[in-house]
N, C-alpha and C positions, 0 to 999 in steps of 0.2 A: 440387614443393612441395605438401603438401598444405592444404585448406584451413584445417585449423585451424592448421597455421604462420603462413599467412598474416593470420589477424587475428591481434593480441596480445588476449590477455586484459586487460578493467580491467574495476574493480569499481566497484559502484553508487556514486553520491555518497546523501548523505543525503536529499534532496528525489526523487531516481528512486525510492528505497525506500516513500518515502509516500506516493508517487503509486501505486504498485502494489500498495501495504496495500488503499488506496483502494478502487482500481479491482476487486480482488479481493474485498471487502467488499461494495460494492454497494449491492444492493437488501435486504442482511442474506446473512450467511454467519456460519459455527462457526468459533471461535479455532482452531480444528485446519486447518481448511481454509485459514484467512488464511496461515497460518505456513507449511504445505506448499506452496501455489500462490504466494507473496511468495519461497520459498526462504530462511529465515529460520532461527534456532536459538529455542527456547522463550523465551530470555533475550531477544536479541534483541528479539521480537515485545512483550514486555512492554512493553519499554524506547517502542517505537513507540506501541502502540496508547494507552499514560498520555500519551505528548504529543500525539497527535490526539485525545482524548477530554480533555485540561487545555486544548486553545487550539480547542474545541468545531468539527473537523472529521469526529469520529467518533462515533457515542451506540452506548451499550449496550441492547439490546432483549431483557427478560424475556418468555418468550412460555411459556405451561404448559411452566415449570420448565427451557425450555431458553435458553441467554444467546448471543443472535448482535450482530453488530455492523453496523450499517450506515449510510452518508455520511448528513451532516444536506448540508443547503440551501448553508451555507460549505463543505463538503468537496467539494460539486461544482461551488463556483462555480473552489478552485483546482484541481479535474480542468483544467478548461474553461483557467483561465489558464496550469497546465503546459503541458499541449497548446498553445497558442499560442505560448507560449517558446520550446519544442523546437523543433517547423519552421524557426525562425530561426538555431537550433545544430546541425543537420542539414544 
């Protein structure tokens, strides 16, 4: 049996996705790059990025003319509290 028989595939719940927007995002990163490196579809990422930038885990950064996105102070405080969650569901 090979290995990818072996695990079953399952997909992200909603809180893995926005922890990895997140974590992708950073220190500031391109909408292009969140979407590619999250593994997302355009739509998708929209849909994400309005509700961590509505419930202010994500800010948009104008920087000469180019728009990256990067964690405010609450998006890293729930990095830090996913991460603690996890370990305990692993």
């Amino acid at each position: 049996m090979s290995t990818l028989e072996q695990k079953p595939v399952s997909n992200r719940t909603r809180v893995e996705i926005l922890a990895t927007i997140l974590k992708v995002a950073g220190g500031g990163n391109l909408k292009t790059h969140i979407m590619y490196k999250a593994n997302l579809s355009y739509r998708q990422l929209e849909r994400y990025l309005n509700f961590l930038e509505t419930n202010g885990l994500l800010a948009r950064i104008l920087d000469n003319e180019t728009l990256t996105f990067q964690v405010t102070e609450k998006g890293k405080e729930f990095l830090t509290d996913y991460a603690r969650i996890s370990t305990y569901l692993n």
